[in-house]
C-alpha positions as CSV (number, residue, x, y, z in Angstrom):
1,X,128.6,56.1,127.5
2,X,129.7,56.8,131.3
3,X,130.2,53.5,133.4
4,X,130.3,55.2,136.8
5,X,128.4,57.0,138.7
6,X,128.7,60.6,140.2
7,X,130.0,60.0,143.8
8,X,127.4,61.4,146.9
9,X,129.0,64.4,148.3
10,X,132.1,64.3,145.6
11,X,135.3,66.1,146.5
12,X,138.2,66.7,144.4
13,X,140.5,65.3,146.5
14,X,138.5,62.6,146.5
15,X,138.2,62.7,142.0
16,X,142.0,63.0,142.5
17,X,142.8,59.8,144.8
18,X,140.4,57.7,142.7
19,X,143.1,58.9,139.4
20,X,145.7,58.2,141.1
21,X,144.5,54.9,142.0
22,X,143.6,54.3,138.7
23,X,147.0,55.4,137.0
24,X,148.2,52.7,139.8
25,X,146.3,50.1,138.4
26,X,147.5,50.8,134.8
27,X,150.9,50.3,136.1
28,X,150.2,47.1,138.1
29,X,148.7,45.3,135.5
30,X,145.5,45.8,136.8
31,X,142.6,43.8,134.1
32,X,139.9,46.1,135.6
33,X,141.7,49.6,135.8
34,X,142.8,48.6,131.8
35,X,139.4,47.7,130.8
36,X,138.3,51.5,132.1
37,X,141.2,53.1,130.3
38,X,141.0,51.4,127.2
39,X,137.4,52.1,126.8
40,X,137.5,55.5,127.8
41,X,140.8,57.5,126.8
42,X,140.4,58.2,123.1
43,X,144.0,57.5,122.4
44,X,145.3,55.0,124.9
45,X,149.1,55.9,125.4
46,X,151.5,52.9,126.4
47,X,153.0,54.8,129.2
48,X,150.1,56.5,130.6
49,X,150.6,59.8,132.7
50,X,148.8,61.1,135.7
51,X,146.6,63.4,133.2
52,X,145.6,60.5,130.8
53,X,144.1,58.9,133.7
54,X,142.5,61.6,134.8
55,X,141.0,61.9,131.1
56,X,139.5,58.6,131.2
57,X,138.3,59.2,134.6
58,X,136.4,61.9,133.8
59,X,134.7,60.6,130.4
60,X,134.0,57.5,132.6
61,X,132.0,59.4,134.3
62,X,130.2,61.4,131.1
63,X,132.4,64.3,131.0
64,X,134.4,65.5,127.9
65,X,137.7,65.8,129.9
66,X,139.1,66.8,133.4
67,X,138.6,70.2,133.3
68,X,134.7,69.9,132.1
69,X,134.5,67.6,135.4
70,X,136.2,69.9,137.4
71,X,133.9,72.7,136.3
72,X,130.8,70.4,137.2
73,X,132.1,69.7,140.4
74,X,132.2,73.6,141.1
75,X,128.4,73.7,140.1
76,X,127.7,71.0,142.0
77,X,129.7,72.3,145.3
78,X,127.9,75.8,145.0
79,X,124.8,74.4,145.0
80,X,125.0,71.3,147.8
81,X,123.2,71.7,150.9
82,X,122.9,69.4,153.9
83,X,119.7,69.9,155.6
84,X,119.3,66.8,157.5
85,X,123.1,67.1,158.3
86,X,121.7,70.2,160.4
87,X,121.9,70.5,164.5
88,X,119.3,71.9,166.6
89,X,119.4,75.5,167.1
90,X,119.6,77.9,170.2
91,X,118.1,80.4,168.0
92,X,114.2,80.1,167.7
93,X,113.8,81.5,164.4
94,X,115.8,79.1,163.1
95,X,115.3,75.8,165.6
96,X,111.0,77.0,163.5
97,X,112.4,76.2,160.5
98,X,114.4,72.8,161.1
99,X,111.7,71.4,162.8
100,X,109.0,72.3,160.6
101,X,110.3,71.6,157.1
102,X,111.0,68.4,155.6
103,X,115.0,67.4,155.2
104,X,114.7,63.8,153.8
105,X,116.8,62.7,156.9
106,X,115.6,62.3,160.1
107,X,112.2,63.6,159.1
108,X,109.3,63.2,161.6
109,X,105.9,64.2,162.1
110,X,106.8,64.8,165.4
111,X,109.4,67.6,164.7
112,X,106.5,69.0,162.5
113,X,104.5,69.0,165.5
114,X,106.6,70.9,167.6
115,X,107.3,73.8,164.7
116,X,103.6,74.0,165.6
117,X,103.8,74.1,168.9
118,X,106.9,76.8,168.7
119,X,104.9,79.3,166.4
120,X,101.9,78.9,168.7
121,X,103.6,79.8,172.0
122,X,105.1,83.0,170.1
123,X,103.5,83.9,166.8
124,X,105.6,86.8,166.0
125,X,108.3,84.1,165.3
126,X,106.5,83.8,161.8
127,X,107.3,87.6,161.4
128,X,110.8,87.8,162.0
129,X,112.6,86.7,158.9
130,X,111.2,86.2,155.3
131,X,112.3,82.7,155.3
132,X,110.0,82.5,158.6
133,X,107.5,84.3,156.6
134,X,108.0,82.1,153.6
135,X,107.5,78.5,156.1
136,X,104.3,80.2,158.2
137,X,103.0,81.4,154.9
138,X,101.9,84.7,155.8
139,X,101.5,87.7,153.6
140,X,101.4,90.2,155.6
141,X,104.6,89.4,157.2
142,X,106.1,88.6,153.6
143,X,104.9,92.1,152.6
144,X,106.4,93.9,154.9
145,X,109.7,92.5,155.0
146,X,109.8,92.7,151.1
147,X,108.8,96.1,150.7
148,X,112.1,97.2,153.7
149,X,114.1,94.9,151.0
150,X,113.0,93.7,147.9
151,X,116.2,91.5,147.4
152,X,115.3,89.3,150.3
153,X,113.1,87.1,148.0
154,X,116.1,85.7,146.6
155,X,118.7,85.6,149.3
156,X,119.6,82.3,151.0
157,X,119.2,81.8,154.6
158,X,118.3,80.5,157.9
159,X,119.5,77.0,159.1
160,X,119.6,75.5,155.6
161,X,121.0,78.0,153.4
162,X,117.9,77.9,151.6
163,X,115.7,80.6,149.6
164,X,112.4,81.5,151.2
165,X,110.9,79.8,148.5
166,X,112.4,76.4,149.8
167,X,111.6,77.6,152.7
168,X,107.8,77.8,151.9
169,X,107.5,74.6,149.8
170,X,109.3,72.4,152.2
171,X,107.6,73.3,155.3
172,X,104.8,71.5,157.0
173,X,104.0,74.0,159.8
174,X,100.5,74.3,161.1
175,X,100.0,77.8,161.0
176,X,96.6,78.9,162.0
177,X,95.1,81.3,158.7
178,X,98.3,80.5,156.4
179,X,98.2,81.6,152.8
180,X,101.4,80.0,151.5
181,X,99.9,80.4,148.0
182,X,100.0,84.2,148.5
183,X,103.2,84.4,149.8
184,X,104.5,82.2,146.8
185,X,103.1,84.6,144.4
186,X,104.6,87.8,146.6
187,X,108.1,86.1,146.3
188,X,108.0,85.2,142.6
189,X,106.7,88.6,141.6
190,X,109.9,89.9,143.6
191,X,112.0,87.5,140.9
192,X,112.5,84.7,143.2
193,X,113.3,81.6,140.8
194,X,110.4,79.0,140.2
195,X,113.4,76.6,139.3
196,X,114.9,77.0,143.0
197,X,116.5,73.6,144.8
198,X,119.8,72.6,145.8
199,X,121.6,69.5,145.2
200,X,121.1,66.7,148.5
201,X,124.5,64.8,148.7
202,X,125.6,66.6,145.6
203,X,123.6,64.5,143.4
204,X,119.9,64.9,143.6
205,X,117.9,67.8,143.2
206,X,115.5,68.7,145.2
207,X,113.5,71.8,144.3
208,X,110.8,73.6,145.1
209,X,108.3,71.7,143.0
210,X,109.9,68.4,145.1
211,X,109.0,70.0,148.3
212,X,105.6,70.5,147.1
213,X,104.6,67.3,146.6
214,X,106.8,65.5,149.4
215,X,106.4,61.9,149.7
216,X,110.0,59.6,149.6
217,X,110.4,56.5,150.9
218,X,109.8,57.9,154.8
219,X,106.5,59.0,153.3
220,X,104.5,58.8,156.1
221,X,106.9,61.2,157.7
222,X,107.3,63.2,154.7
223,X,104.1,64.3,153.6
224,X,103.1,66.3,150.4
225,X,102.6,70.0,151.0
226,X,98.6,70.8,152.5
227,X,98.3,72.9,149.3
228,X,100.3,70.1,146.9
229,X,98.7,70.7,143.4
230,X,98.0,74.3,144.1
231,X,101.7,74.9,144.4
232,X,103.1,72.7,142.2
233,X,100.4,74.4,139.4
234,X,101.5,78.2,140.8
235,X,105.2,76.9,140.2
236,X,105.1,75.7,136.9
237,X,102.8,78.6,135.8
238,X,105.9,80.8,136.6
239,X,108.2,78.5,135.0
240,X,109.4,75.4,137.0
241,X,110.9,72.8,134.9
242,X,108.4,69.4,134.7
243,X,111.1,67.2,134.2
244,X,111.8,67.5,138.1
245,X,113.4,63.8,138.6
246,X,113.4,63.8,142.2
247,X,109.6,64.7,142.5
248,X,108.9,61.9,140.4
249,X,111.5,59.1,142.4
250,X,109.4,60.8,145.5
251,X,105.8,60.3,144.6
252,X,106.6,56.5,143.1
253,X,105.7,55.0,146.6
254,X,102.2,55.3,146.3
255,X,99.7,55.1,143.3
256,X,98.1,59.0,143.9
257,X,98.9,59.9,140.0
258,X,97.8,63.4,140.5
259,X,101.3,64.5,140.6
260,X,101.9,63.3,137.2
261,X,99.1,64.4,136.0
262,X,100.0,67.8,136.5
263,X,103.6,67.4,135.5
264,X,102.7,65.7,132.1
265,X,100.2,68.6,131.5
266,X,103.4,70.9,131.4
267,X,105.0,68.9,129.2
268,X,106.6,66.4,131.6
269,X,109.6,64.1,128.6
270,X,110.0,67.4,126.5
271,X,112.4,69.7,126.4
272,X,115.8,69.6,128.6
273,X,116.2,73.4,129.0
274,X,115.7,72.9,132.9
275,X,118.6,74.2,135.1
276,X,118.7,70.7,136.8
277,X,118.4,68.6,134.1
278,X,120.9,70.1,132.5
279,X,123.3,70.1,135.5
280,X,123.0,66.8,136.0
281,X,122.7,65.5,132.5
282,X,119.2,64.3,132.4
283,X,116.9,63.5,129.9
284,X,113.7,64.1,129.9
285,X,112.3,61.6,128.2
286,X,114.3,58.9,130.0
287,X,112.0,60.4,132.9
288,X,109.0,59.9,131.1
289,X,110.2,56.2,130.5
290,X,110.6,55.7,133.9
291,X,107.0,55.9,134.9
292,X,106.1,53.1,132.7
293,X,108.5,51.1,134.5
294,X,106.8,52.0,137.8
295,X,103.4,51.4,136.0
296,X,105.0,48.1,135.1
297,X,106.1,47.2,138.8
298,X,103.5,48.3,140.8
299,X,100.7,47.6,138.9
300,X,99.5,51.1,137.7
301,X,97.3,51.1,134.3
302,X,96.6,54.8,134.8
303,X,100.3,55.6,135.3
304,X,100.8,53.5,131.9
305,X,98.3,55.1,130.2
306,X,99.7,58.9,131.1
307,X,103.2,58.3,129.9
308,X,101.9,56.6,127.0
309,X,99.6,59.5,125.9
310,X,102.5,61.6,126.6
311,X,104.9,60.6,123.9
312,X,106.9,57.8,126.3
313,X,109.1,54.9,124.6
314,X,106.9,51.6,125.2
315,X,110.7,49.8,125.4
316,X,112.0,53.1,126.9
317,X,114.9,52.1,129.3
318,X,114.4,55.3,131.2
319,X,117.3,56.3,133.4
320,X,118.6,52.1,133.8
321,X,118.0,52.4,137.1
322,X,119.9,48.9,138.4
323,X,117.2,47.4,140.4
324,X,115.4,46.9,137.2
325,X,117.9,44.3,136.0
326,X,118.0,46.0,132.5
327,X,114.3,45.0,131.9
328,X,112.0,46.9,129.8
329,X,108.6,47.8,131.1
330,X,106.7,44.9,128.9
331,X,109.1,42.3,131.0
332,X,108.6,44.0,134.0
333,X,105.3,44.0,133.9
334,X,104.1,40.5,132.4
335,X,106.8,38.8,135.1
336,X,104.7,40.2,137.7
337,X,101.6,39.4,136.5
338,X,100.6,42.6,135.6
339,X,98.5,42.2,132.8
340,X,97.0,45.1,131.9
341,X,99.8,47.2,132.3
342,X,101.6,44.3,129.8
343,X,98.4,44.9,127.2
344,X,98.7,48.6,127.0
345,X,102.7,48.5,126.1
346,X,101.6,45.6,123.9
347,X,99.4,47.6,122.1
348,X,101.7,50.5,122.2
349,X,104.0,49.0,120.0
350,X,106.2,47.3,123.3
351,X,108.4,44.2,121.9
352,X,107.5,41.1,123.3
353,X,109.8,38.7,123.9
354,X,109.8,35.0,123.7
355,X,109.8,33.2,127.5
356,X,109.2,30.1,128.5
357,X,106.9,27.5,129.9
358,X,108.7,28.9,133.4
359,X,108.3,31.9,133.0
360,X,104.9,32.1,131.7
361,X,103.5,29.8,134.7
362,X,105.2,32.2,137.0
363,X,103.4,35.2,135.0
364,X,100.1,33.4,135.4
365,X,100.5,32.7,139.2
366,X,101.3,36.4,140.0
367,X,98.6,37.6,138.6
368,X,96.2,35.0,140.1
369,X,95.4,33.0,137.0
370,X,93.9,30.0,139.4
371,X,93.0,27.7,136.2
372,X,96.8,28.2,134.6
373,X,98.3,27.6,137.7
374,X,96.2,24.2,138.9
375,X,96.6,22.4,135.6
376,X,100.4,23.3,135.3
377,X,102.5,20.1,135.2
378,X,104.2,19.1,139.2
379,X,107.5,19.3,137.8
380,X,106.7,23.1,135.5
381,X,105.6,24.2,139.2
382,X,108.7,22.5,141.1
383,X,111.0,24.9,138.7
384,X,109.1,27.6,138.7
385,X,109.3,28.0,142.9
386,X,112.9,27.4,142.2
387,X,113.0,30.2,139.4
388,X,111.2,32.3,141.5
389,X,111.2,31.9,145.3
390,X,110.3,35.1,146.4
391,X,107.0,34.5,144.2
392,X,104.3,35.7,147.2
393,X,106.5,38.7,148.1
394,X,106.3,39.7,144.6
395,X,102.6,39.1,145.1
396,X,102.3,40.8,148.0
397,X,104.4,44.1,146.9
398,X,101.7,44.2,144.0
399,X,99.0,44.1,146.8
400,X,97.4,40.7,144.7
401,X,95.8,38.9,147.9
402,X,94.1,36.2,145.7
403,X,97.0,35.5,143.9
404,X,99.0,35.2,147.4
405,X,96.4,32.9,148.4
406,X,97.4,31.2,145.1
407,X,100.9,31.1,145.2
408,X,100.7,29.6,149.1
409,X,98.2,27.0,148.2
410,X,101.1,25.9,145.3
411,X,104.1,25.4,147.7
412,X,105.6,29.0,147.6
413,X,107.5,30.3,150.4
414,X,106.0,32.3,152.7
415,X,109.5,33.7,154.3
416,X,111.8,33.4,151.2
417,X,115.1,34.7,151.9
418,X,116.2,37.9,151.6
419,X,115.7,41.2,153.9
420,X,112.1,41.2,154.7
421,X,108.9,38.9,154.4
422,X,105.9,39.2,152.2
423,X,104.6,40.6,155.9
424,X,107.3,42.7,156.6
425,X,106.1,44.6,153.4
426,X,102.4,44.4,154.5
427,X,103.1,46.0,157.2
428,X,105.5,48.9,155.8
429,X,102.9,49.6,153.3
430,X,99.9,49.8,155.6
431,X,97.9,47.1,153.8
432,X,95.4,45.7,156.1
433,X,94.0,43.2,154.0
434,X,97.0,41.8,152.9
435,X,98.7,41.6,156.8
436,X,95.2,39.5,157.7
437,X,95.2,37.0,154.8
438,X,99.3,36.4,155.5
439,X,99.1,35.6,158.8
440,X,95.8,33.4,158.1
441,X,97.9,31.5,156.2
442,X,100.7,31.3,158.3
443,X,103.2,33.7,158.4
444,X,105.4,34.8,161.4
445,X,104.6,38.0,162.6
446,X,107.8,37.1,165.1
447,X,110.4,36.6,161.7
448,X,113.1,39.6,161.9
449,X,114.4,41.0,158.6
450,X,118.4,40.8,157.5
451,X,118.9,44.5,157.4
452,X,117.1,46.3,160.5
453,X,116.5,42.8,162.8
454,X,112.6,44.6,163.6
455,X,109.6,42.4,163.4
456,X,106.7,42.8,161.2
457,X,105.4,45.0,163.7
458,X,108.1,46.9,164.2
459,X,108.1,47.7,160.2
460,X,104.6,48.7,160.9
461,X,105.0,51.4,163.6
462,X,108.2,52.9,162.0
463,X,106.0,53.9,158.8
464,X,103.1,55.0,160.8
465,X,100.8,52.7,159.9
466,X,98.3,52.1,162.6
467,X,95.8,49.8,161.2
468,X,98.4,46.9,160.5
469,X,100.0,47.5,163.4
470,X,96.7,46.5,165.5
471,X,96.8,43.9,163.5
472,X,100.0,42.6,164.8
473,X,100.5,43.9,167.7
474,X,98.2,40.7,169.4
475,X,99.5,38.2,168.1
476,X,103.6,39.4,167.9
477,X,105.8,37.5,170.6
478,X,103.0,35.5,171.4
């Protein structure tokens, strides 16, 4: 099983250095650098060489041996693209497209705004390229360019390197009559790829169908595609692999499920024939799994009951992603109080394991369990706050406002430590009702985070979110 993970925006030279290091290590006496070699070189040598440690190296990583990591690294070099690494442009065309599509860097509604405003003081920009064509969505354009050259449908371009069809799924322009839909259906009858995408720091892909729906964690800068569904369903119609990872990690933020509604319907855990997947050694139904596990965080039944009904593993692991502390969904979701999400995996066939008096007072308090939590014994609740201080930002994540109410009226702390409050989060998340009961019961809308030093406030305005940020506005550095 690989114990390290692919490198954002790998190099050989970079592969290389880290052998090197590691042959180093081996020669040092290193405990760590053995460890890795021992568990990984199928025939530890007691003089290692240069090439055993580039061996083990490489089937740390998942690969059979250096020369199969090599060959990935080509694939994965070929296909990398920087978008949000891009400058502006003097050319128009092009300064269109950066502005108006989303690069998952830097993205703003703003820049959106402007590609507006561009197109509008000189329409015939839409016209001049079929990658324009492809962001304005407009056929007649797309036609006409497509029928001087057929092979422009699948020729990379413009500022990004990208396909039209990126092009078109990625872009948030406000083009006055567009038919993006059309245009979609001009380029794939032309043999452009519903599979299209390129690899973001060499080690996410993002595709067509990702661009579609948007969303990320920007997501109020990084909106889902005016004609989302449509697109997504046109894509997959011609082909588009449902087992798109990054759409998924995308779309998590909020509890909109139609995404995955759409995605299980075309067989979202199945298969693995996907170019992407199969680049970056996915599986599908780790995928799957993984939606339980945000059903079990965030409180989702619905999202629960879709994977379910969908074939996923009630103690499915997904992908282990590491902020999940090696927890399966059942544990995730009955130490947040999530209750129903806990009953369906129950009665899925989820193991349930044994906790403790802690633990199960803590799982009653989260989910607002008033009579559990008021009969508990003083010194049950004194170890449960110190089990679990960040309690009411759990709470609050969850968007439980009587079990916030709770959790205050027990003792919990209201600024635990760590980057940002239970208001903080609020804020971020836009939810009104949960920034109005915090600061009735006392929290500091003046408190800065650890990581960005902002305010409450200051979380608020970042993410767009208007109606907590009236909230706050009167009453920060008052």
């Amino acid at each position: 099983m690989p114990t390290l993970h692919f490198p954002e925006d790998p190099s050989l030279d970079h592969l290389r250095g880290q052998a090197r290091r590691l042959l180093r290590g081996l020669r040092e006496g290193d405990e760590r650098a053995a460890a890795l070699f021992a568990e990984h070189h199928p025939r530890p040598p007691a003089a290692p060489k240069l090439a055993d440690a580039q061996l083990a190296l490489a089937r740390a990583y998942g690969f059979t041996s250096w020369p199969d990591l090599r060959h990935h690294l080509d694939a994965v070099l070929a296909r990398t693209r920087s978008p949000h690494k891009v400058a502006p442009a003097d050319d128009p065309v092009d300064e269109l497209l950066r502005l108006g599509c989303l690069r998952y860097g830097g993205d703003s509604l703003l820049d959106q705004a402007r590609a507006g405003a561009l197109l509008a003081a000189d329409p015939a920009l839409g016209g001049a390229s079929i990658h324009a064509a492809a962001a304005t969505g407009d056929p007649p354009a797309a036609e006409r360019l497509l029928a001087a050259d057929p092979a422009a449908a699948t020729r990379s371009g413009g500022p990004f390197d990208w396909v039209p069809l990126l092009y078109l799924a990625y872009s948030r322009i406000d083009a006055p009559g567009a038919d993006p839909l059309g245009v979609a259906r001009l380029l794939l009858r032309h043999g452009a790829d519903p599979d299209s995408g390129y690899l973001w720091g060499g080690i996410c892909a993002f595709t067509a169908l990702t661009g579609a729906f948007g969303g990320g964690e920007d997501g109020a800068n990084q909106p889902p595609h005016r004609h989302a569904e449509a697109l997504a369903r046109v894509l997959l119609e011609a082909g588009a692999d449902p087992n798109d990872a990054q759409a998924l990690y995308n779309r998590m933020f909020t509890p909109d499920d139609s995404h995955l509604r759409l995605l299980v319907e075309f067989g979202l855990g199945r298969d693995g024939s996907g170019p992407w997947t199969a680049l970056l050694r996915q599986r599908p139904a780790a995928l799957l799994e993984d939606q339980l596990s945000v059903a079990a965080e965030h409180d989702r039944p619905e999202w629960a009951r879709l994977a379910l009904a969908a074939g996923a593993d009630p103690d499915g692991l997904g992908t282990r992603h590491p902020i999940r502390h090696g927890l399966r969904p059942y544990e995730l979701a009955i130490g947040r109080g999530n209750r129903e999400v806990a009953e369906l995996l129950r009665a899925a066939g989820a193991t349930v394991p044994r906790t403790d008096p802690v633990d199960d007072l803590l799982s009653a308090c989260l989910a607002g369990d008033r009579d559990a939590a008021l009969a508990a014994d003083p010194a049950l609740l004194a170890r449960a706050k110190e089990r679990r201080p960040n309690a009411v930002r759990v709470a609050a994540e969850v968007g439980r406002t009587g079990a916030v109410r709770l959790l205050v009226e027990l003792g919990f702390d209201l600024h635990p430590d760590g980057d940002a409050t239970p208001l903080h989060q609020a804020a971020h998340a836009g939810d009104a009702a949960m920034v109005a009961l915090l600061l009735e019961l006392g929290a500091d809308p003046d408190r800065r985070d650890a990581r960005f030093d902002a305010t409450p406030l200051g979380w608020a305005e970042h993410n767009h979110q208007e109606a907590t940020a009236a909230l706050l506005r009167p009453v920060t550095g008052a």
